[in-house]
N, C-alpha and C positions, 0 to 999 in steps of 0.2 A: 246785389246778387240775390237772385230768387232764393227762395226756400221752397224745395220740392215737399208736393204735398204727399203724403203715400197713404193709398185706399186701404181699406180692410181688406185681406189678402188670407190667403190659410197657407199657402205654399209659395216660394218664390225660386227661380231654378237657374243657372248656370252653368255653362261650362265646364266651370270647375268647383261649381257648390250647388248644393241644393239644401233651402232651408223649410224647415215644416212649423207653422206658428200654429195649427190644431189639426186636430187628429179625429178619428174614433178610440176615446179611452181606454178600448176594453181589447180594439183588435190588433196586432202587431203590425208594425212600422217596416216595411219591407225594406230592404237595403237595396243600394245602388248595384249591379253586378259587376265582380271584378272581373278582368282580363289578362292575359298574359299582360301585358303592356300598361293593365291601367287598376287601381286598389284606390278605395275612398277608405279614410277614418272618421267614425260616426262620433260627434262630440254631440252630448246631451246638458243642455245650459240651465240653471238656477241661480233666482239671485234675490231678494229681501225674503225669505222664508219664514222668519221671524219666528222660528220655534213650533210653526205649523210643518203636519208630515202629508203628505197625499203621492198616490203613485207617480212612479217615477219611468219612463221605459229605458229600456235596454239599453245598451250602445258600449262603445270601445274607451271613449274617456267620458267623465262626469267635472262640470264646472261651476265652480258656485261663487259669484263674485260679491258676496259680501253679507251683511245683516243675517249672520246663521243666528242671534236672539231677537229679542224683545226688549227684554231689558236687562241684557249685556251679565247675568247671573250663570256660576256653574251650574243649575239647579236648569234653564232655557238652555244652556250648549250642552250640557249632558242629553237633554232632549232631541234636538236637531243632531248630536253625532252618535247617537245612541240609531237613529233614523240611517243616515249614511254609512256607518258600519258596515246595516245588513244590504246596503244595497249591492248588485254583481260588478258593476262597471270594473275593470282591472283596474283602469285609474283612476282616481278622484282627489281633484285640484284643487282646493280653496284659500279665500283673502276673508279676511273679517270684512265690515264696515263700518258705519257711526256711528250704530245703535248695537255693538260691543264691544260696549266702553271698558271693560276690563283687561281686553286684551293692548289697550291703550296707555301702557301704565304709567307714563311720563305725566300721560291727560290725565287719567284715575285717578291719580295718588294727587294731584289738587285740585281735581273737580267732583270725586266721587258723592259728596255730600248735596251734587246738583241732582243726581241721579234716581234719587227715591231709595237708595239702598239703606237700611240700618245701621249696617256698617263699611266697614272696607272690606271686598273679598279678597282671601289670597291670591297668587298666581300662580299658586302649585298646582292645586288639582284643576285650575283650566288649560294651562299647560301640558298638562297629563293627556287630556281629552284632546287635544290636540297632534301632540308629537310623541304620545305614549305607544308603548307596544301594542293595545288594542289598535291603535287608529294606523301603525305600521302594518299590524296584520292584514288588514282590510283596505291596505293600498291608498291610502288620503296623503296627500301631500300636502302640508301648511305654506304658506306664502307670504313674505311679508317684504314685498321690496327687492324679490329673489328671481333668479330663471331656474326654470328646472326642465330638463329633455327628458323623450320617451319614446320608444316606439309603440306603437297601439299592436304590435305585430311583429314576430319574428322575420326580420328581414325586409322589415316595411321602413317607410321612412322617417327618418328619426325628427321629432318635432321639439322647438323650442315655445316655452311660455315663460310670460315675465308677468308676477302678479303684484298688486298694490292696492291697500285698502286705503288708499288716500282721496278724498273729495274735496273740493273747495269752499272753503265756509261760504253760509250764504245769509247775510244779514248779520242781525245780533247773536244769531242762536249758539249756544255751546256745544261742543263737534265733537267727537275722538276723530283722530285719523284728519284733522282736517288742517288747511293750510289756507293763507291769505291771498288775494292777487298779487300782492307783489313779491311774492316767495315762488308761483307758480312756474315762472320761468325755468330756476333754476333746478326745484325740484322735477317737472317732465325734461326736462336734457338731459337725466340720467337714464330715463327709461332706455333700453338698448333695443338693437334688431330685432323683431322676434315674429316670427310667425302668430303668435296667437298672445294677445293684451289684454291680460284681464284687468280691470279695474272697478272698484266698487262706485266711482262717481263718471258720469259721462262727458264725452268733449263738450263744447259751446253748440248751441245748435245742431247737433242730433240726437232726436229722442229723449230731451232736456227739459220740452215747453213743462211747467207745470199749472195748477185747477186755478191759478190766478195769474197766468200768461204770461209769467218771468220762464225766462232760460235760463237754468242753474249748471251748467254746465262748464267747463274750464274753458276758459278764448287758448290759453298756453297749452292746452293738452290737442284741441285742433289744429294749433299750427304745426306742433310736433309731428303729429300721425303725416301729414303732407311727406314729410322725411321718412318717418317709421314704415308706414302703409304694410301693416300686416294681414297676411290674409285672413284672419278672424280676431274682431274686437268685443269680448264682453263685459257690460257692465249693468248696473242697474240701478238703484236709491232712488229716481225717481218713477213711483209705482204707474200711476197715471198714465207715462208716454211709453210702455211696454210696448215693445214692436222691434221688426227688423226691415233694414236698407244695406243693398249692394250697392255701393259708390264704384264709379268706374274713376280710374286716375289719367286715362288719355288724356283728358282736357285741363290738368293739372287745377283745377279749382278745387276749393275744401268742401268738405263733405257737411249739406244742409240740409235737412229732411225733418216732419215734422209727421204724425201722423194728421191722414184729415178730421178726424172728429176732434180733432183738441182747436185745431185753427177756426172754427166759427166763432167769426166774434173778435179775434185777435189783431190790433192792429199791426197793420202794413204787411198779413197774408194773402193767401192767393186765394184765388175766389172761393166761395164756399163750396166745399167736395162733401161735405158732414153726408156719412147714410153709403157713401160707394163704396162698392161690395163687389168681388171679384176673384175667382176662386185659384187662380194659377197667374204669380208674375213670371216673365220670363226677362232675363236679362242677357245682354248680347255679352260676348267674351272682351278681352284684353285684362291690363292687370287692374286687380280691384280686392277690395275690402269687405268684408260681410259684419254689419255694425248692428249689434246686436243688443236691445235694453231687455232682458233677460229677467226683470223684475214677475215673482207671481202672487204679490198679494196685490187683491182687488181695489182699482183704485181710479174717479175721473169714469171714463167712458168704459171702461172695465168692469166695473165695480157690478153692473146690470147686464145679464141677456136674459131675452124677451121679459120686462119686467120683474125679474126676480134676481135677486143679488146670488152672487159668485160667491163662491169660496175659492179661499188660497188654491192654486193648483188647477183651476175649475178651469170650465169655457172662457177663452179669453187670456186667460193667464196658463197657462198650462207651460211644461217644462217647452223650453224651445228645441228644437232637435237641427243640426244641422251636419250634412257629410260634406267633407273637402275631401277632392282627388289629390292625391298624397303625387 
C-alpha cells in the first residue's frame, strides 16, 4: 500500500473541518460562521513544548498531548502550567508524555536515577500543578487513560475525549509512559469511542517517519483507529514529522501519510515531492479523520525557514488550529 506523500500546505479544509498549520502571528484567526443549523468548535493543538512558552491563539478548547517538560522536574511543569493557567481557552486538556518522567511513578521510582535528577522528586507538588485548585480554576483537565466530555458551548454539542500519555518503546531507550509490541495490542483495545484521541505517541505510519527513516509509531494503535475512527486524532513526540492529514474512511484502508520533505531519500517512498508548496488543501466529504502531529519544537525539516532556525512555536511549528462542525 502507497504511502501518501503530503506537500507543505498552511491550510487544509473540509466539509466538516478545517485545519490551519500557519497563520500571521500577530493577526486573528477568523472563525468559521455559525448558522441556525450549523456551529463549529475551535480546538487549538500543542504537543512536546518542553517547557518553552510562545503565543498561543484563541479558540474554544486547548490540547496538549504530551512532553509539558524537558526534564520531567516540578521546577519545568511549574513552568509550562504556570504558561497554561494564563491562557483564555475555557477548556484545557492535557496527557504528559516520555519526557515526564515524574508523573510516571511506577517508571520513576526505578529508573529515576537514569534521569539526571539529584534525587527523587516527590509527587506532591507535581500533582498539585496538575489537579490543584489553581489548574481547576483556569479549567485544565489532566488525563491519564481517562474520557472526559464538554461542551465548548451552552447547548452545543457535547464532545467526548479519551486521553493517553502512552507511546511505544522504541529500541533500547528508557521511556516513561512506554509499552512493548507485544503489550500494544491489548493496551489500544481499551481505548474507547470517542470523538477526539489524544495521544502522546503516533499510529505506525502517520506522521511517525523519523531524521533516520524509522517509523516509531504503533502498527496496534493504526489497526485500532480503522474501528475507533474519531473525528480528531492528536498526537506528537515525534518532532520532525509535524503536520496534518485528513484520511477519508470510504475505501476502508488504514491511514498512511508521510510528510514530503522527510521521504527524499527513504526507501520504497513515492517519488521525490521534497520543496512542494501549496497554500490550501481541500478535501472532499464522507466520513474521515483529521490526524494531527501537533508537535512545536523545531525539528528535521522544521528546524529551518529561509536559512535561519525556528524557535519553539515559530514558523513551521506553530500551535495547529483546527474547527470541526459540531
Amino acid at each position: 500500500m502507497a504511502v501518501i506523500s503530503l506537500p507543505r500546505r498552511t491550510r487544509i479544509t473540509s466539509p466538516t473541518s478545517i485545519v490551519q498549520l500557519e497563520y500571521p502571528p500577530q493577526a486573528p484567526l477568523p472563525k468559521p460562521p455559525s448558522t441556525a443549523t450549523s456551529n463549529w468548535t475551535r480546538f487549538v493543538l500543542l504537543s512536546d513544548t518542553h517547557s518553552r512558552v510562545f503565543p498561543v491563539p484563541d479558540g474554544d478548547v486547548l490540547l496538549h498531548s504530551g512532553d509539558l517538560t524537558r526534564h520531567g522536574t516540578p521546577r519545568d511543569l511549574r513552568r509550562t502550567m504556570e504558561w497554561l493557567y494564563a491562557l483564555p481557552h475555557p477548556v484545557k486538556i492535557i496527557i504528559a508524555g516520555n519526557r515526564d518522567w515524574a508523573l510516571d511513578r511506577e517508571w520513576y521510582d526505578a529508573n529515576w536515577m537514569h534521569t539526571g535528577h539529584n534525587g527523587k522528586e516527590s509527587p506532591d507538588p507535581i500533582a498539585e500543578l496538575l489537579t490543584g485548585p489553581r489548574a481547576v480554576a483556569a479549567n485544565v483537565v489532566y488525563l491519564r487513560d481517562q474520557e472526559y466530555k464538554f461542551r465548548a458551548r451552552p447547548g452545543g454539542r457535547e464532545w467526548s475525549v479519551f486521553g493517553s500519555p502512552l507511546s511505544p518503546n522504541f529500541g533500547d531507550r528508557i521511556r516513561a509512559f512506554g509499552y512493548d509490541a507485544a503489550d500494544a495490542g491489548a493496551i489500544v483495545s481499551a481505548f474507547p469511542q470517542t470523538d477526539i484521541l489524544l495521544t502522546h505517541g503516533p499510529p505506525h505510519n502517520v506522521l511517525d517517519l523519523t531524521k533516520k527513516g524509522a517509523t516509531a509509531g504503533c502498527r496496534a494503535l493504526t489497526a485500532r483507529l480503522t474501528v475507533l475512527r474519531p473525528r480528531l486524532h492528536v498526537f506528537g513526540h515525534i518532532h520532525e514529522a509535524r503536520g496534518a492529514y485528513v484520511h477519508l474512511w470510504a475505501a476502508g484502508a488504514k491511514p498512511r501519510a508521510h510528510n514530503a520533505s522527510q521521504l527524499d531519500g527513504v526507501q520504497n517512498a513515492l517519488a521525490q515531492t521534497d520543496g512542494m508548496d501549496i497554500d490550501e488543501e481541500t478535501v472532499s466529504g464522507g466520513e474521515q479523520t483529521v490526524f494531527v502531529n501537533a508537535a512545536n519544537s523545531p525539528s528535521g525539516p522544521n528546524a529551518t525557514r529561509n536559512g535561519k532556525p525556528v524557535n519553539a512555536g515559530g514558523p513551521g511549528v506553530q500551535p495547529v488550529v483546527v474547527d470541526l462542525l459540531e
